[in-house]
N, C-alpha and C positions, 0 to 999 in steps of 0.2 A: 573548292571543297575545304571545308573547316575543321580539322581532327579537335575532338577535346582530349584534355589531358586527365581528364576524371578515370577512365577506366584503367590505364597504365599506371598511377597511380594507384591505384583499389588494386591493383596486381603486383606491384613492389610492395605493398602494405602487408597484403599476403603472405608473398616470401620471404618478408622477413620475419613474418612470425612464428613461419615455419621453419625457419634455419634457428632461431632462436629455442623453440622446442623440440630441436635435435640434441641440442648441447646442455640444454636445463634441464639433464633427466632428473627425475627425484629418486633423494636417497635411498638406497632399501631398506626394508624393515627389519632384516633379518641376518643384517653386519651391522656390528656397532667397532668402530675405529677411534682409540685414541688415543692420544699421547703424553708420556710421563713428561716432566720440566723440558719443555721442549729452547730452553736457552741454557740449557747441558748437553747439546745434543752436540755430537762433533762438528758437524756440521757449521752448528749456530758458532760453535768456539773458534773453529779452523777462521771462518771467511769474516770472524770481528777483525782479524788481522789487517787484513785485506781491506774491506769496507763494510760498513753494516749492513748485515743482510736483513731484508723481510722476510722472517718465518713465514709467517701466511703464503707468499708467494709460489713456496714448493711443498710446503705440507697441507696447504688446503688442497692442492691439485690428488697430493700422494693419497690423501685420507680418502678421496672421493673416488681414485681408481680403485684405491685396493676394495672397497666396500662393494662399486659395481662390480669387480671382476669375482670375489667372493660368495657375491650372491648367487651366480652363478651354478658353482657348484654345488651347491646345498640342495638336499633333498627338502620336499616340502614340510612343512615344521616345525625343521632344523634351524637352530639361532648361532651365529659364531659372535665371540668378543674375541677383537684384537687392540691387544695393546705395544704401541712402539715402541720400546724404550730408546733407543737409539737411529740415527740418518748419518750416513756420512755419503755425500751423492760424489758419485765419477769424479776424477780429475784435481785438483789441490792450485793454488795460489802458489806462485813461487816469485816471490818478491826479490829475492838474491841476482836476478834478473835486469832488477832497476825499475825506477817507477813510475815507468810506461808500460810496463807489465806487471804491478802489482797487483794490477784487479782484473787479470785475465785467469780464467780457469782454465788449466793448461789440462788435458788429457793424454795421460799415457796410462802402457798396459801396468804400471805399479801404482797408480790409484784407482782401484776397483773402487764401482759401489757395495752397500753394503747398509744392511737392514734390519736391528735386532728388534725383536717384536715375543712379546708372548699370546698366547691365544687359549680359549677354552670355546670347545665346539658342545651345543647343548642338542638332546634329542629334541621330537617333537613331545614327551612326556618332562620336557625338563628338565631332566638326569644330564650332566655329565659325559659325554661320549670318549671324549678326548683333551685332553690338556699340556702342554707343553712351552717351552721357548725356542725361538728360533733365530738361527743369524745366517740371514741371507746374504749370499758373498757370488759375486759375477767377476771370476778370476781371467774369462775370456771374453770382458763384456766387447773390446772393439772388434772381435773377431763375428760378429755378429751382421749380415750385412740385412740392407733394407730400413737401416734406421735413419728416423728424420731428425732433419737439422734443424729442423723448426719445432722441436718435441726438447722443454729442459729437463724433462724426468727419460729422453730415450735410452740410456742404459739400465734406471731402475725399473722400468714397464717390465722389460723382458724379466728378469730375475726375481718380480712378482708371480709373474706369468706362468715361471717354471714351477714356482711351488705351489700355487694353486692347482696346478695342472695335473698332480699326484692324486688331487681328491681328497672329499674330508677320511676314509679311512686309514690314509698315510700324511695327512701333514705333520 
């Protein structure tokens, strides 16, 4: 008996296009995310030391959580602008070390992350609801368990998380 490979095939085709449109959600309409001079950001400063980082690497991920998890909370209507002004993610270089450890992001509980962002929440009539700045600081970020080691924004998720999680009446 002959098995063809046609239909196993036609079924990995599938699934991958369906894992593929798990992860490619599109953005929402109703968070816009951006960032001021994002090579001032501590971040960008701290780890030139160290090695050149690719911005894109953690701020395209960061822009696209904060937007999906923001969208969230919004009542229908409702439009939020946020803008970052600042990243400094978990952990710091410490080069004093020597430089087999110069480009190791070391974490301890005295480099929190931290997330200065301003925001303006719009009604569904357009007006204003709310506006402010904010600086997001995770003073207990490794006391937090459950987080993956496969995740390079897992202490900044949570401490998004938190503040969203107040609602837009109290951001």
């Amino acid at each position: 008996m002959k098995l063809s490979s046609t239909p196993l095939l036609g079924c990995l085709a599938v699934l991958a296009l369906a894992c593929a449109s798990v992860h490619a959600a599109p953005p929402p309409t109703n968070v816009t995310v951006h960032y001021t001079d994002p090579k001032l950001f501590t971040e960008t400063k701290r780890s030139a030391f160290a090695h050149p980082i690719d911005a894109n690497g953690y701020l395209n991920p960061l822009k696209d959580y904060i937007a999906q998890r923001a969208s969230r909370i919004l009542a229908p209507g409702q439009r939020l602008d946020i803008t970052v002004t600042d990243v400094d993610l978990a952990g710091e270089y410490e080069p004093w070390h020597g430089p087999h450890l110069s480009t190791i992001r070391i974490i301890k509980s005295r480099y929190p992350p931290r997330i200065d962002l301003d925001f303006t929440l719009y009604g569904a009539d357009g007006k204003v609801l709310r506006q402010g700045s904010r600086i997001l600081r995770d003073m207990s970020f490794m006391d937090h368990a459950g987080i993956s080691d496969n995740d390079s924004l897992r202490y900044e998720r949570p401490m998004i998380d938190r503040w969203l999680r107040q609602g837009p009446d109290k951001l």
